[in-house]
TORLO-439060 format. One line per field, with one value per residue (C-alpha): residue in one letter; x negated, y negated, z. Coordinates in nm, 2 decimals. Layout:
N
res <- (A; ...) $
x <- (X; ...) $
y <- (Y; ...) $
z <- (Z; ...) $
END
This chain:
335
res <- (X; X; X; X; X; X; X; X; X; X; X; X; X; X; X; X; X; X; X; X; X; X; X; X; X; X; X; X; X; X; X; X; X; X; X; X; X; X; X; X; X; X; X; X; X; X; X; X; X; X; X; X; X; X; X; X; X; X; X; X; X; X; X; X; X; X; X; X; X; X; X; X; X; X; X; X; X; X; X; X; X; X; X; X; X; X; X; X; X; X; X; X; X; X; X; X; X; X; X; X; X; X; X; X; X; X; X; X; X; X; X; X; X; X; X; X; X; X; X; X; X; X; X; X; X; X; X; X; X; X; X; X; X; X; X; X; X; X; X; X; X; X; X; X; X; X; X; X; X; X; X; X; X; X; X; X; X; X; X; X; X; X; X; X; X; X; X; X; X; X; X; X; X; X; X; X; X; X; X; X; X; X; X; X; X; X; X; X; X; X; X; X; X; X; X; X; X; X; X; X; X; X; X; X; X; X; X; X; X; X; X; X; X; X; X; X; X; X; X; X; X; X; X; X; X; X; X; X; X; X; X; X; X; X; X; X; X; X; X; X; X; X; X; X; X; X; X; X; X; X; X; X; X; X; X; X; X; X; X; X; X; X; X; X; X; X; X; X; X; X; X; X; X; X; X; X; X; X; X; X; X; X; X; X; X; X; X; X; X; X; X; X; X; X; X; X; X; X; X; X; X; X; X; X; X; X; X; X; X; X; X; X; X; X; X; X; X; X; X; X; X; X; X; X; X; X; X; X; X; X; X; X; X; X; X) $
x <- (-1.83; -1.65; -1.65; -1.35; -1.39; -1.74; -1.58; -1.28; -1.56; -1.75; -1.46; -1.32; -1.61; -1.68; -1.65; -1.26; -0.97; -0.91; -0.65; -0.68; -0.78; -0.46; -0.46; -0.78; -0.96; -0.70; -0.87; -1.19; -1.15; -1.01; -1.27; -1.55; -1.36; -1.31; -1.69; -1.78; -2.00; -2.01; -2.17; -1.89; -1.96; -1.80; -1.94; -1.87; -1.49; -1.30; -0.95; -0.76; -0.48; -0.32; -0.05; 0.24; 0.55; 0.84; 1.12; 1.41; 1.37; 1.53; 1.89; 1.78; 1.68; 1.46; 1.51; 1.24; 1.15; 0.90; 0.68; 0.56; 0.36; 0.14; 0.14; 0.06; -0.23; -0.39; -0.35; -0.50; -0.80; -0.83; -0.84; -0.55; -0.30; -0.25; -0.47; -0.75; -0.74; -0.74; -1.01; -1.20; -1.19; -1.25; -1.54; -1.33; -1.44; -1.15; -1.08; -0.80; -0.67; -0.44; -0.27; 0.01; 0.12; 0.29; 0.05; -0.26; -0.56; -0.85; -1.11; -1.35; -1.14; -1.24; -1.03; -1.02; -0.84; -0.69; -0.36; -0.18; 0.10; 0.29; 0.52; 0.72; 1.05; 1.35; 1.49; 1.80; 1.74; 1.48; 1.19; 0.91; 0.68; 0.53; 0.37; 0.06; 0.06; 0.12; -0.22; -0.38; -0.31; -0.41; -0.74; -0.79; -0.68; -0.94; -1.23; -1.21; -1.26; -1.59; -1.68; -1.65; -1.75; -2.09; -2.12; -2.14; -1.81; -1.66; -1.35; -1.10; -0.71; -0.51; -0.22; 0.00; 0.18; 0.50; 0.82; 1.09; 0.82; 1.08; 1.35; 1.04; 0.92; 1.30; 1.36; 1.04; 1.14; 1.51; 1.32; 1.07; 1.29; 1.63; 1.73; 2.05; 1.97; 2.15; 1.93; 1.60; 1.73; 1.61; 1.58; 1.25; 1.16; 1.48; 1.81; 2.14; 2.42; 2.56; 2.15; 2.14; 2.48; 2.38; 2.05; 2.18; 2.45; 2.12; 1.91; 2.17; 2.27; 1.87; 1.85; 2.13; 2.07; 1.74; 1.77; 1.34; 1.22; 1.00; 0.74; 0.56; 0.39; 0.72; 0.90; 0.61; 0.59; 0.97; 1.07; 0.71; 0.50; 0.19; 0.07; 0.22; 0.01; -0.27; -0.26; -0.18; -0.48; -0.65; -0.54; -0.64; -0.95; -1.06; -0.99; -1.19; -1.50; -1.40; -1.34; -1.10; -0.76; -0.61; -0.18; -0.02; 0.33; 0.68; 0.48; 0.17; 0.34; 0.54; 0.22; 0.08; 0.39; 0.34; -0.02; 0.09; 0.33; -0.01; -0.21; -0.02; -0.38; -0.49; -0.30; -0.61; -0.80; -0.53; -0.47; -0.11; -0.22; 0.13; 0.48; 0.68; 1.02; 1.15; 1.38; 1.31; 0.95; 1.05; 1.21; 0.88; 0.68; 0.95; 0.88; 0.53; 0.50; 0.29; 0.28; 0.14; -0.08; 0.10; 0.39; 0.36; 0.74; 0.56; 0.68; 0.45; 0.32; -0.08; -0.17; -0.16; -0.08; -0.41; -0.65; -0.52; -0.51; -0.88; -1.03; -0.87; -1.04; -1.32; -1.27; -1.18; -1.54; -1.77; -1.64; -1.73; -2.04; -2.15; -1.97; -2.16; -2.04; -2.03; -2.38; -2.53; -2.40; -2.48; -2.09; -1.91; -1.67; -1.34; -1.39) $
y <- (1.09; 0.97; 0.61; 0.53; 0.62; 0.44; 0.12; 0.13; 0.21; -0.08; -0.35; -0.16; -0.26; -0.63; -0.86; -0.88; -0.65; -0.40; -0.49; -0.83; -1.02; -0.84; -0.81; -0.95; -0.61; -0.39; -0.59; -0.59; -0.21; -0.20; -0.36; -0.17; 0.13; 0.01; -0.05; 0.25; 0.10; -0.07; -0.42; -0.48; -0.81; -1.07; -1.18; -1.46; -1.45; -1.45; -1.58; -1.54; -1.72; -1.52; -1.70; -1.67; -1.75; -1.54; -1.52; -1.46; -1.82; -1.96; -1.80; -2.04; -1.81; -2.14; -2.47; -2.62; -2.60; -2.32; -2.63; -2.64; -2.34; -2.53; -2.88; -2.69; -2.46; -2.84; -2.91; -2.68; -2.69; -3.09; -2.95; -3.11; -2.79; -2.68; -2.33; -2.56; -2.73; -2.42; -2.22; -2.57; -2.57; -2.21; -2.20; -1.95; -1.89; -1.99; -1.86; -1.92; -1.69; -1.77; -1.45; -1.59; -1.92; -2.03; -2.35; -2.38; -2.46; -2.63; -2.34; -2.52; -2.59; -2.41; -2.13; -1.75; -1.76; -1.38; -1.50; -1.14; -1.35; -1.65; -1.56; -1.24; -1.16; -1.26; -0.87; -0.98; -0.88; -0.69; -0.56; -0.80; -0.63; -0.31; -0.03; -0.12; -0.46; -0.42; -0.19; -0.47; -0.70; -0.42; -0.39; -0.76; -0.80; -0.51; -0.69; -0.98; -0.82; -0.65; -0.95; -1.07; -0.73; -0.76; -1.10; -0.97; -1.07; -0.76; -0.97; -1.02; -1.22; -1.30; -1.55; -1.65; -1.93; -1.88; -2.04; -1.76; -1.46; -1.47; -1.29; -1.05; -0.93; -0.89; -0.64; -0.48; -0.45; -0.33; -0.04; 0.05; 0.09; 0.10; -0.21; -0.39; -0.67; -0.89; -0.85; -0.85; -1.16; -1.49; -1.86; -1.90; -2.23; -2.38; -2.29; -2.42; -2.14; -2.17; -2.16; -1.85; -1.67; -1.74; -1.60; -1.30; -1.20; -1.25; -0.99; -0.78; -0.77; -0.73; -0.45; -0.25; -0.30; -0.02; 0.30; 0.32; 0.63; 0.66; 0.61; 0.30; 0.17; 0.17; -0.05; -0.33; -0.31; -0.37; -0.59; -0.74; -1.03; -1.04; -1.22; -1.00; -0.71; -0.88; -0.89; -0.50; -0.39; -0.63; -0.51; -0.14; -0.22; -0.44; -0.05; 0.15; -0.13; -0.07; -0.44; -0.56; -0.70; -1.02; -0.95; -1.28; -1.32; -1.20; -1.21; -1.06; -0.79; -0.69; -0.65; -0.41; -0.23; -0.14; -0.07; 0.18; 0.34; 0.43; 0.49; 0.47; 0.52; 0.11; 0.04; 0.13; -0.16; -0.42; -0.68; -0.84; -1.18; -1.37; -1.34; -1.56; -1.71; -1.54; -1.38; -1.03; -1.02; -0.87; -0.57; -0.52; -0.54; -0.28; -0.01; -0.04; -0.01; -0.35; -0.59; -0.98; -1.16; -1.49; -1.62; -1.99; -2.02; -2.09; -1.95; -2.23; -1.90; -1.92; -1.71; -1.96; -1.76; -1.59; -1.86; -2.00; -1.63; -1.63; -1.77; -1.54; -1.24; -1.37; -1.44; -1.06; -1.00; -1.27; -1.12; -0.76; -0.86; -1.14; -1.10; -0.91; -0.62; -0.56; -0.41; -0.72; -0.96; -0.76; -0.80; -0.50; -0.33; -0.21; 0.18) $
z <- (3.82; 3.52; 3.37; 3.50; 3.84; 3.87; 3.72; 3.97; 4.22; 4.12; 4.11; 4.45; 4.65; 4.53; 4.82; 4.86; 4.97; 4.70; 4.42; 4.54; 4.19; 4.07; 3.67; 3.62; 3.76; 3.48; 3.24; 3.38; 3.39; 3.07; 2.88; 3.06; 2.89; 2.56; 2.56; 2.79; 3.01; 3.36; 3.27; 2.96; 2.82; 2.54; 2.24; 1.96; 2.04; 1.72; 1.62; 1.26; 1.15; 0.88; 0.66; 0.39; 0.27; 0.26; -0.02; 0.28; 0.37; 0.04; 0.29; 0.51; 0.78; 0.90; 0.97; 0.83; 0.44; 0.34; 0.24; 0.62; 0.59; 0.35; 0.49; 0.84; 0.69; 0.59; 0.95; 1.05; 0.80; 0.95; 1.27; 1.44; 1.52; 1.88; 1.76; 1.68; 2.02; 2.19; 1.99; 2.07; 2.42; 2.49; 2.21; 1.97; 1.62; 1.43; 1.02; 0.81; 0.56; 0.28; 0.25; 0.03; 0.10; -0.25; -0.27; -0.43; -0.21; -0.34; -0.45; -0.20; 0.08; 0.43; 0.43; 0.33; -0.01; -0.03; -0.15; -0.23; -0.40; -0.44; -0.11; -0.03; -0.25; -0.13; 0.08; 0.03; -0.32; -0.37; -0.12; -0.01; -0.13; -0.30; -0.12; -0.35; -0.25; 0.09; 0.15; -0.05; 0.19; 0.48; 0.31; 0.33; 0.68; 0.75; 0.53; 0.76; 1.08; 0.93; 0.89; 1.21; 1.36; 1.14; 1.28; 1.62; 1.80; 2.00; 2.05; 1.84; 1.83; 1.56; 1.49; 1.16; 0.99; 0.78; 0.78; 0.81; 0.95; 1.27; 1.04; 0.92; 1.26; 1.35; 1.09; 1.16; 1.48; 1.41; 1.20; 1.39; 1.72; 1.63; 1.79; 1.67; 1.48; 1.70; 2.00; 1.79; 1.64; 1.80; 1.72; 1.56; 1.48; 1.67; 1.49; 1.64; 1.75; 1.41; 1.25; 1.50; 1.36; 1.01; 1.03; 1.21; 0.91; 0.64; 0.86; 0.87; 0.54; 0.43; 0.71; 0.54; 0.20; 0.19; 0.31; 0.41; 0.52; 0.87; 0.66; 0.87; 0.54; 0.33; 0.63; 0.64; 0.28; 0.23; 0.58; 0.63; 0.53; 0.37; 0.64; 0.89; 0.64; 0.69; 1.04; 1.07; 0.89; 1.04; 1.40; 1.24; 1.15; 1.51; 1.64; 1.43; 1.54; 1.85; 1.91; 2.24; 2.05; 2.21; 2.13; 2.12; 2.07; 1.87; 1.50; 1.62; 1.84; 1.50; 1.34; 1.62; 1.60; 1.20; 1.30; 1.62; 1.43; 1.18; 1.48; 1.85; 1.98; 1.92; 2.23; 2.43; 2.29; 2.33; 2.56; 2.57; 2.67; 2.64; 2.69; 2.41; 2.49; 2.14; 2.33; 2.12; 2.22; 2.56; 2.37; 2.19; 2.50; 2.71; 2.38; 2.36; 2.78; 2.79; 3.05; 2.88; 3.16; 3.16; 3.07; 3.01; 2.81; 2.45; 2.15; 1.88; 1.70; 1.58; 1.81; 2.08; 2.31; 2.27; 2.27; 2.61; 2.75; 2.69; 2.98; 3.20; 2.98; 3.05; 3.42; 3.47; 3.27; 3.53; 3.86; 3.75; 3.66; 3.92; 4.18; 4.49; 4.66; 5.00; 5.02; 4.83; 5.00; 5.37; 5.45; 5.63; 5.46; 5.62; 5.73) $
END
């Protein structure tokens, strides 16, 4: 009998009708594959908030100034953002990586300092970064999942802060799928219709302006962020440590995309754990075939999404484990 079949056998006869704990026995069965064994468990859950600036915001593709991405990294670093909360609560390892914010953080401040560069160039002129520095900041991504790996978590999600990485993981989207820009096009931090319209002439101008191969490295390296970079070889790397990925939302489902289109096999170690109200996230979701477990109408970004998903995770993890069966528990079993 193969793994699979054993672990549906085992979840099948726990005391309740079959299928009756819904998605929590796909994940249960999923992680018990990921880790190939019947008793899967979770340890030292980790969670990476990756951040930058990007050049495209100086078309005011955001509402709020490219200074927020600083000032809210600081927030963060004090411990009073919503991802802090959450990772709190659900007793998540939170890290924070400066992957190029255009601030200066103290040398000793609490935080990963792998800044690639002052912010992304502006793609409405030039791309947003090199090919060289955009597997740079795939190497660093990957580096800090070793880390973490090494450390002993086999759980791993990531989130991001950067004012104007909505217009990013739009394009990346619009290359990556084909998607007209107007439907991969949202309103981010909170545009107004005409916030909305003029973002969606900026993308479309920047998605025109470069004739990219398929090549999935040139795309990130010429639509992405280096945070968004981060988070891609990071996402690579969770894979080849065989780690289960927590998928958050719109900016972290663009980074999975770069990394499937490098390797479509990751998708068997991820779990889409949240459903954002970016309207352009449900496109995502539809190409990569993936069904989020809640949908809880956030769209805050830091990988929120993630850290509140958690508990569920490991809810699906404590009834395959503890739960009795039938036999255990001396309870008859339908014929």
């Amino acid at each position: 009998m193969e793994l699979k079949e054993k672990l549906q056998r085992k979840i099948d006869l726990k005391t309740k009708p079959v299928g009756s704990l819904g998605k929590l026995e796909e994940v249960a069965l999923k992680i018990g594959l990921i880790q190939n064994t019947l008793t899967p468990e979770l340890r030292s859950p980790a969670h990476i908030v990756f951040a930058g600036d990007h050049g495209l915001s100086d078309e005011g593709v955001s509402p709020y100034p490219k200074e927020v991405t600083a000032q809210m990294i600081l927030n963060f670093l004090n411990g009073g953002a919503a991802i802090n909360v959450f990772c709190r609560q659900h007793g998540i390892g939170l890290k924070v990586v400066d992957s190029g914010v255009d601030y200066d953080f103290p040398k000793e401040a609490n935080l990963i300092h792998a800044k690639i560069g002052r912010g992304t160039k502006n793609i409405i002129e030039e791309p947003a970064m090199t090919v060289e520095q955009c597997n740079k900041a795939m190497a660093s991504g990957a580096s800090v999942v070793i880390v973490e790996s090494e450390a002993g978590s086999n759980i791993i999600s990531f989130g991001e802060m950067g004012i104007g990485n909505t217009s990013s993981a739009s394009l990346l989207l619009n290359k990556f799928t084909g998607l007209p820009i107007e439907e991969c096009t949202g309103r981010g931090t909170g545009h107004d219709d005409n916030g909305l319209k003029r973002k969606i002439e900026v993308l479309k101008n920047a998605s025109e302006k470069y004739n990219v191969t398929d090549n999935a490295v040139e795309i990130l390296a010429t639509y992405g962020g280096f945070e968004i970079a981060m988070m891609t070889g990071a996402m690579l790397q969770a894979q080849r440590e065989n780690m289960v990925i927590l998928v958050d939302g719109f900016i972290a489902t663009a980074a999975l995309l770069a990394a499937y289109k490098m390797d479509n096999t990751i998708l068997k170690n991820c779990i889409f754990t949240h459903h954002s109200q970016e309207k352009a996230h449900s496109y995502m979701l539809s190409y990569l075939n993936a069904k989020p477990l809640v949908d809880l109408e956030m769209r805050l970004g830091e990988g929120t999404g993630a850290a509140v998903a958690y508990p569920i995770i490991k809810s699906a993890i404590l009834f395959l484990n503890q739960m009795a069966s039938f036999e255990d528990a001396g309870i008859s079993n339908k014929d």
